[in-house]
Structure formats: structure tokens, C-alpha cells
C-alpha positions as CSV (number, residue, x, y, z in Angstrom):
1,X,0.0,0.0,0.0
2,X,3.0,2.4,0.8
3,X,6.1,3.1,-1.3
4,X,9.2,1.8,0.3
5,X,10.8,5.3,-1.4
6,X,8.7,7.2,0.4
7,X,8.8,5.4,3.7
8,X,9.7,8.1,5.7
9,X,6.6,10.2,4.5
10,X,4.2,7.4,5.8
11,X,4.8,7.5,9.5
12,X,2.7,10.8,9.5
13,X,0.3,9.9,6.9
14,X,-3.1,8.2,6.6
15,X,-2.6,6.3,3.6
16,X,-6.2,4.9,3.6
17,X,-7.8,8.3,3.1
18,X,-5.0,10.6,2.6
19,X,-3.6,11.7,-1.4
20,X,-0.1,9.3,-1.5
21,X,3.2,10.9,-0.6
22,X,4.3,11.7,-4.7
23,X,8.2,11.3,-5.4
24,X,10.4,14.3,-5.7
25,X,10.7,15.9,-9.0
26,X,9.0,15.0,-12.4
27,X,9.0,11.2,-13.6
28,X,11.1,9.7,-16.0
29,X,10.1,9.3,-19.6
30,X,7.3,6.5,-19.8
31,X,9.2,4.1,-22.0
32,X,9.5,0.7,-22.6
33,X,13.2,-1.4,-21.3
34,X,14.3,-4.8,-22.9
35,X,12.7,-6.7,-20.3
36,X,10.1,-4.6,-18.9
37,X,6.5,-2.4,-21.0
38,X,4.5,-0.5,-19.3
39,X,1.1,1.1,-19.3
40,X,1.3,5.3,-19.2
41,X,-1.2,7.6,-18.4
42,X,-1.9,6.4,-14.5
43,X,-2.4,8.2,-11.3
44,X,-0.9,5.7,-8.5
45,X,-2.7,2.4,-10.0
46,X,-2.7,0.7,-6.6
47,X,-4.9,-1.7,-7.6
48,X,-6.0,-4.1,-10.3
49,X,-8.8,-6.1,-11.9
50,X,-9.1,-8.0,-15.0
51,X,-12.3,-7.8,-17.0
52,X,-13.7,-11.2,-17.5
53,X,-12.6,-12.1,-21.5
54,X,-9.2,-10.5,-21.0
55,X,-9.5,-8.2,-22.8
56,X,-9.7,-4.8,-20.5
57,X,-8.1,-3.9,-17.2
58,X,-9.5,-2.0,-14.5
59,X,-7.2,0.3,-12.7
60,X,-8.1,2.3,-9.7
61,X,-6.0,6.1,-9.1
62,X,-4.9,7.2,-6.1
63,X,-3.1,10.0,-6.8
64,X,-4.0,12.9,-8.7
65,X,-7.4,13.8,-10.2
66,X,-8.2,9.6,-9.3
67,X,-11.2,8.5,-10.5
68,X,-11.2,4.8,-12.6
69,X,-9.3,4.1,-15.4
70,X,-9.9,1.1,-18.1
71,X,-7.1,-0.8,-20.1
72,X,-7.4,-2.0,-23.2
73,X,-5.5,-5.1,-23.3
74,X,-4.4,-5.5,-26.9
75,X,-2.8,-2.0,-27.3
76,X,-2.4,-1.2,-23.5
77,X,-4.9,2.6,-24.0
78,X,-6.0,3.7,-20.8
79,X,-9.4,4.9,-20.5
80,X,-10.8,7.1,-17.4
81,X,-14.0,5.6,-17.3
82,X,-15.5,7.6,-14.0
83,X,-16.1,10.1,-13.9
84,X,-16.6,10.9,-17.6
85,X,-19.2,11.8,-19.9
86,X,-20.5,8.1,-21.1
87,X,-20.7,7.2,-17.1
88,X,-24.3,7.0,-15.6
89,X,-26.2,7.3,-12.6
90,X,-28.8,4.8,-11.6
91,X,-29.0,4.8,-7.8
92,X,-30.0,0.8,-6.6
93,X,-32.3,2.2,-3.8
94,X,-33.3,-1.4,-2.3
95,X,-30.0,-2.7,-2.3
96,X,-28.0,0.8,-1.1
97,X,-30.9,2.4,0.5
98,X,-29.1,4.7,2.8
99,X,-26.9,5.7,-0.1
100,X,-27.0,9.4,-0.2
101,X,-26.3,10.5,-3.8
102,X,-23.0,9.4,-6.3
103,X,-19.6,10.5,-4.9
104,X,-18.0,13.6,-5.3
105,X,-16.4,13.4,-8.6
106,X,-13.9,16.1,-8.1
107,X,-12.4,14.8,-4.8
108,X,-13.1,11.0,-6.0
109,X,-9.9,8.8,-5.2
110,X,-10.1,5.2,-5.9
111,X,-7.7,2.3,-3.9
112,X,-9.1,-1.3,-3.5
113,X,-11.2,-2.7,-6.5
114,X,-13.0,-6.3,-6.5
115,X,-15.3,-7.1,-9.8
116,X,-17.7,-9.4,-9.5
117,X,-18.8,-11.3,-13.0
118,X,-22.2,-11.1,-13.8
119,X,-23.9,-12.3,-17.5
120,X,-23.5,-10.9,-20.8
121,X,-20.3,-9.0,-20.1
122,X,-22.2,-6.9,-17.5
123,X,-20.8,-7.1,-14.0
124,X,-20.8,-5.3,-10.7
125,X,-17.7,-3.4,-9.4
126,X,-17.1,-2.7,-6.1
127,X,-14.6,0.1,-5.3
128,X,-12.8,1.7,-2.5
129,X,-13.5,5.6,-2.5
130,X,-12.0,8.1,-0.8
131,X,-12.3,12.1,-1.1
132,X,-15.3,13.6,0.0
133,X,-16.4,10.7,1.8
134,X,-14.7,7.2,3.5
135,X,-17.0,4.6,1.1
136,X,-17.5,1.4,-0.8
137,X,-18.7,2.7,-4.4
138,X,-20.5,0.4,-6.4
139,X,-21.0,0.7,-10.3
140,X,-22.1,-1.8,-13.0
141,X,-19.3,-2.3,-15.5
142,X,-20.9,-2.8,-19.5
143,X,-17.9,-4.4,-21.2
144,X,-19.8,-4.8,-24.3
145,X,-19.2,-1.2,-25.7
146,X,-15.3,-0.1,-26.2
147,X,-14.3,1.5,-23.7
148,X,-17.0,-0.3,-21.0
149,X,-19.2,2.1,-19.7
150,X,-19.7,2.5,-16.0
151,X,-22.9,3.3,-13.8
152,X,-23.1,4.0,-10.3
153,X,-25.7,2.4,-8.5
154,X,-24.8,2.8,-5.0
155,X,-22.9,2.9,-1.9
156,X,-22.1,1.9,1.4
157,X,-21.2,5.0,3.6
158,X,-18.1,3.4,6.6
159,X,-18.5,3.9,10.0
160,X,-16.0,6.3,11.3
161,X,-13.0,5.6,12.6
162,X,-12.9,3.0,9.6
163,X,-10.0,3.5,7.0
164,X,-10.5,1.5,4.2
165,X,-7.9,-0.3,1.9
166,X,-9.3,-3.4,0.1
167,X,-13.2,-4.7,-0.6
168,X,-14.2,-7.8,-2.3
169,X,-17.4,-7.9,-3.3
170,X,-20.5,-10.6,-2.5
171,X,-23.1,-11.7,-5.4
172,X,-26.3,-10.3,-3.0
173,X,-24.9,-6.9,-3.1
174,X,-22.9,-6.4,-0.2
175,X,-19.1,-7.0,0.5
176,X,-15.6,-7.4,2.9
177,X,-13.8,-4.6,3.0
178,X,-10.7,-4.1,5.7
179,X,-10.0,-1.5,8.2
180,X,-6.1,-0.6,7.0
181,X,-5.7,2.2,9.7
182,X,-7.8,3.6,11.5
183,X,-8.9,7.5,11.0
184,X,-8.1,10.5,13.3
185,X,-5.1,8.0,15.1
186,X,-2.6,9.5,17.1
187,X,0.5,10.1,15.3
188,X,2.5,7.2,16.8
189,X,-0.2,4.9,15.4
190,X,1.1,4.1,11.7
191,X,4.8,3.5,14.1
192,X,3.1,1.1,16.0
193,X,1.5,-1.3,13.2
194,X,4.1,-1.2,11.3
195,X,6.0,-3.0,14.3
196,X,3.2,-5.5,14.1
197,X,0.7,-4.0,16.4
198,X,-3.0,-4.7,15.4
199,X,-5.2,-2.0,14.4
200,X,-7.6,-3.0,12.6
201,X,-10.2,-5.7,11.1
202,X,-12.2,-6.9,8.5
203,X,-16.1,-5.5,8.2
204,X,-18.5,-7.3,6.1
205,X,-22.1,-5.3,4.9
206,X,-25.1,-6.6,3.6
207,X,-28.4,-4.6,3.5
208,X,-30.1,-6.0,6.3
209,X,-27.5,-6.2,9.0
210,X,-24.8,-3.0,8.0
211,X,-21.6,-2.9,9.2
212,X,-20.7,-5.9,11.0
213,X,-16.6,-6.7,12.6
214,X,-15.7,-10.1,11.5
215,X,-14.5,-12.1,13.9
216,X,-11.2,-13.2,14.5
217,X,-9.9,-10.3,11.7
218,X,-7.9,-8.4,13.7
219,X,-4.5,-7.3,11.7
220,X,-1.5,-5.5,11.7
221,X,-2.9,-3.1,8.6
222,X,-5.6,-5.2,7.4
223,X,-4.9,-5.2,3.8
224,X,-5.9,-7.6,0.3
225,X,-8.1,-9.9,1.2
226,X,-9.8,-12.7,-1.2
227,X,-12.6,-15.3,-0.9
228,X,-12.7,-19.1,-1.3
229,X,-15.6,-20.1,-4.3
230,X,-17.8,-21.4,-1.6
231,X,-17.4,-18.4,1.0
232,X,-16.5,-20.6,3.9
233,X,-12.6,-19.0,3.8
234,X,-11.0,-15.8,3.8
235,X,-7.4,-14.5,3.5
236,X,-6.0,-12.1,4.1
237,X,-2.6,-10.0,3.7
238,X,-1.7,-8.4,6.9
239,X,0.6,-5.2,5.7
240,X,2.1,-4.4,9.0
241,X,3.3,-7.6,10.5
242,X,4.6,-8.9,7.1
243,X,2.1,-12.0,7.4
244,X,-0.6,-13.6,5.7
245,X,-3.3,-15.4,7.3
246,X,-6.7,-17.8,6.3
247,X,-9.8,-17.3,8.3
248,X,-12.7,-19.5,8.7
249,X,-16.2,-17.2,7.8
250,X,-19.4,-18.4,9.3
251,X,-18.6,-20.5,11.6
252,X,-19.3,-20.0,15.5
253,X,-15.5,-20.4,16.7
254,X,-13.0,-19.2,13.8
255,X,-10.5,-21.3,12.6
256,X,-7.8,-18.8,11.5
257,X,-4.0,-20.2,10.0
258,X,-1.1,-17.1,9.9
259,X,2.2,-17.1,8.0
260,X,4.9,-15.0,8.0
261,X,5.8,-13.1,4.4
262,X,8.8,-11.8,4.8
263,X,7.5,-8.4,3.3
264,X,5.0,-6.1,3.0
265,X,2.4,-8.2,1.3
266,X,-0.1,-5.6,-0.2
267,X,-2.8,-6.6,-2.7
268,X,-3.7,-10.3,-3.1
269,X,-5.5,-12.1,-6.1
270,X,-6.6,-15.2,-7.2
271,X,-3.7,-17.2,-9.9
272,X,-5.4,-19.3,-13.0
273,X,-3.6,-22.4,-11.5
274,X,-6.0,-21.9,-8.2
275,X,-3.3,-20.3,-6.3
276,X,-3.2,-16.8,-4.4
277,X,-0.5,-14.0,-5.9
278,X,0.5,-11.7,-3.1
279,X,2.3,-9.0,-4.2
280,X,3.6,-6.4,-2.0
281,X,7.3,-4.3,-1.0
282,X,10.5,-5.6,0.4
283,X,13.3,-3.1,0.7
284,X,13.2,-1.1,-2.5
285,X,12.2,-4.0,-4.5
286,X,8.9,-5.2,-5.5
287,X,7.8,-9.1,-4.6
288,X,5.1,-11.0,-5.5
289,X,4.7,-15.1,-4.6
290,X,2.0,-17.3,-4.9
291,X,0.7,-19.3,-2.1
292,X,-1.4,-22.5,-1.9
293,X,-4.6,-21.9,-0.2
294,X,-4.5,-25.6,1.1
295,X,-1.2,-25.6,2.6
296,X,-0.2,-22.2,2.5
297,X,2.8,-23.5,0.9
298,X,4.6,-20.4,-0.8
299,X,6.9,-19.6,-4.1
300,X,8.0,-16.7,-5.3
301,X,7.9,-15.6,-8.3
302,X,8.8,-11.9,-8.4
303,X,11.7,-9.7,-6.8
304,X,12.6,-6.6,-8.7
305,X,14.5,-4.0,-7.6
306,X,12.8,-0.2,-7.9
307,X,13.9,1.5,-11.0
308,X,13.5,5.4,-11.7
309,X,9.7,5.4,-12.8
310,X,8.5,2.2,-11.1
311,X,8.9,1.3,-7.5
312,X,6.4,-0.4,-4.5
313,X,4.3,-2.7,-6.6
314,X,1.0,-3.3,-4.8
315,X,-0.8,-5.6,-7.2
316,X,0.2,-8.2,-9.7
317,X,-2.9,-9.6,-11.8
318,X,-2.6,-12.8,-14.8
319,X,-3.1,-11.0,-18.1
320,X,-2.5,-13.2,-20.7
321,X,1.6,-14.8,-20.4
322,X,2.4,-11.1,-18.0
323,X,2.4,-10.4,-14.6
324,X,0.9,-6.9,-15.0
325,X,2.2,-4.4,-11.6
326,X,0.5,-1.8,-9.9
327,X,1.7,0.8,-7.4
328,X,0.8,3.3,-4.7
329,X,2.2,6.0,-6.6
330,X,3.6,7.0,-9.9
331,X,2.4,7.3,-13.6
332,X,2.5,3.8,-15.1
333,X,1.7,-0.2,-14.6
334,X,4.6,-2.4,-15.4
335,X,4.1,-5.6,-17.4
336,X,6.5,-8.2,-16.7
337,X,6.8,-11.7,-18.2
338,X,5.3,-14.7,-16.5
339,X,8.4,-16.7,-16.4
């Protein structure tokens, strides 16, 4: 979530609601190396998700003017999406019912995505906002024209002192989302977790119930997080403590399995081969491994030290034979082979 460059600009910084600490100076060029392309035109692309197909890339923007940014895949053009003058409006008032109007589109920062597939290329993305207001924003994503078309249909408004991070999304509507670090903290907070103190949690929300803590979620900066197919698990990066842990859902008395990283394990996401990719930052280099859900066995796969232009990867995604990289800050997505 944080840039290992900028590490001394995080201990007094928020960086679940706050604009990203921004590298001295203008960046370099956007060009492509021998063994490294990558995709220009960003705003601190913390995270990541691929379009079912392949053939588009959603990419959220933290820095700047933020809003959401689409990829086409074949040609690597980058698309803001939202707000823009094709997006819509179509508030879901049973679903988000105490959803007070779209978000602020001039003060609209974007961090944790999740997509959910839906039919006929129409699906339903969830997606961490910050600005004007601390909130899970949800649109429907129409892949069928090019560039897809977003509408917002709704939101879920967090609880204060909740800072969100990551969200992945339920098929009813609702969603996980993790408490990263907490807002209006004393100063000596962000010191603390990132000595492994935990300060925050997973939430879950549905329509019915609200905001609800999961149990047994406490974390060290509560970070990615995905789901198992049938709901019954959840894991979880854990920023702070360098960790990663799986965590029973639904059950009475939590079953919950943590292992040590290594490094700042950021963004997680589900491999083709049924594996997790965790990709996060070591010092100055970005890492990414892949774990096994059933044994949390791990491999890495990725360690790259930070060049001028690209450094703190947050997110790796599959997209086609390439690892494609996202980060906290900076102006571009790097797009690495899959060796």
C-alpha cells in the first residue's frame, strides 16, 4: 500500500484516506526497457482487476485527479471511465438504500477494486473511495461497448473511525472490506503497526445487517483480502506484521492459520492455477509469490529491484503470459513476463 521510497513520509500519513506521498521531482520518460512495457497515463494504479474475457483492465488512481481508469489489453490505451461523460447514474435504492447521492467526482480517489462477473459481459464493481467521503462505491461495469461504460448504483457509507484499503465484493450486493488504519489516530499509530501492532479488522455489509466486525480479523494493517468459491474462507494480507493469514467465515469459533511473508504483502489475487498471488514491498524492491490456499505452501515468483519510474508494486494480476504491476504512486503499470 505504501512506497518503500517514500517510507519516511508514511509515518505521518493516513494512507487509507489521505492523497499518496508523490516522489520528488518529475517522472522519468514512460518508456519501454528490454525486459520490462509498461502502461502510461496512470495516477498511483494501486490496484487491479481483469475484466472477465481479458480483454480490459480496470485500474483504480490514487493520486491525482483519481477516479477509474480502463485498459485495453491488446494495445495497452488507458481509459478514465469515472467520472466521464459516457458514465451514468442509476442509484439501486433497495440494495443501497441509505446511499445518499454518487460520490464527489472532483475529490473521487479510488484504492481497493474487486469485480464481481455477472452475464453478458455486465458485471458489478465494487470500489474503495475516498475524497469527499470514506466509502465502498459500487457501479455496474458494460464491457460490451469499447471502452466499458460504468454506472453507479450505490454505496455503502463506513462507519467512522474506519480507514478502508481493500473490498471484495458478494453476489447479493454487499461485501468485505478491511480497516487498514484507522482514521483520526494519534501520530504514533502508523509506528506502532508497522511494528506488528494490530489495528484493525475486517467489516463485512449486507443490507439488512450493515456494518458488521468479523470475527477473529484483527490485523496489523488489514490489507488484500480474497474469498474461497464457496465463502467458507477468507485470506487475508496483513501489511504491518509482514504475514498472511486464512480465516474461517461463518462459523461459530474461527478457525484462522497465519504465516509469516517476509514483506509487506499488499494486494492479493486469485492465480489461474487456483493459487493466491500476493504481491507487496521488500526493501526497494517489488515481490510477488503465490501461495497454496491448502497448505499455505509459498513460491516466489517476483523480486525486482525499484527502477527510476516504477517502484512499490501493490498488485500483480494474470493478463495473458504477463504479470501486470500496480503501485501506490507514480504514472504507469509495469508488465513483466510470466516466467
Amino acid at each position: 500500500m505504501l512506497l518503500v521510497f517514500a517510507f519516511a513520509a508514511i509515518l505521518t500519513t493516513q494512507p487509507s484516506s489521505a492523497q499518496p506521498p508523490q516522489p520528488p521531482g518529475p517522472p522519468p520518460p514512460c518508456v519501454d526497457a528490454a525486459d520490462i512495457q509498461f502502461v502510461c497515463g496512470q495516477q498511483g494504479p494501486e490496484d487491479l482487476v481483469v475484466v472477465p474475457g481479458g480483454a480490459w483492465v480496470v485500474a483504480s488512481a490514487l493520486a491525482g485527479s483519481g477516479g477509474i481508469n480502463v485498459i485495453h489489453v491488446s494495445d495497452k490505451t488507458s481509459t478514465k471511465v469515472y467520472p466521464a461523460a459516457s458514465a451514468k447514474d442509476r442509484p439501486d435504492t433497495k440494495i443501497y438504500n441509505a446511499c445518499p447521492a454518487p460520490p464527489d467526482a472532483s475529490k473521487f480517489t479510488t484504492h481497493g477494486l474487486s469485480l464481481v462477473p455477472g452475464r453478458g459481459n455486465v458485471h458489478r464493481l465494487f470500489v474503495v473511495g475516498h475524497g469527499a467521503r470514506e466509502a465502498i462505491e459500487v457501479f455496474e461495469l458494460d464491457a460490451r461497448p469499447n471502452p466499458p461504460v460504468l454506472t453507479w448504483i450505490g454505496c455503502a457509507v463506513a462507519p467512522e473511525p474506519i480507514g478502508l484499503n481493500s473490498v471484495r465484493g458478494l453476489s447479493d450486493g454487499g461485501f468485505i472490506a478491511s480497516n487498514f488504519n484507522p482514521r483520526g489516530g494519534p501520530p504514533t499509530a502508523m509506528q506502532r503497526m508497522l511494528a506488528g501492532e494490530k489495528n484493525g479488522e475486517l467489516w463485512e455489509w449486507h443490507t439488512a445487517s450493515g456494518w458488521k466486525k468479523v470475527p477473529d480479523s484483527e490485523a496489523a494493517g488489514a490489507n488484500g483480502l480474497e474469498m474461497s468459491e464457496d465463502g467458507k474462507t477468507l485470506y487475508v494480507a496483513a501489511w504491518g506484521s509482514q504475514s498472511f493469514f486464512r480465516l474461517s467465515r461463518g462459523l461459530a469459533t474461527p478457525k484462522r492459520d497465519e504465516i509469516p511473508l517476509g514483506f509487506r504483502v499488499d494486494n492479493i489475487r486469485w492465480a489461474r492455477d487456483g493459487s493466491i498471488l500476493a504481491a507487496g514491498q521488500g526493501t526497494g524492491e517489488t515481490v510477488a509469490v503465490k501461495i497454496n490456499p491448502r497448505t499455505l505452501e509459498v513460491k516466489e515468483i517476483l523480486r525486482r529491484r525499484g527502477q527510476p519510474g516504477f517502484n512499490g508494486g501493490t498488485v500483480a494480476v494474470e493478463v495473458g503470459g504477463s504479470y501486470w504491476i500496480g503501485s501506490f504512486a507514480g504514472d504507469r503499470i509495469a508488465v513483466l513476463p510470466a516466467k
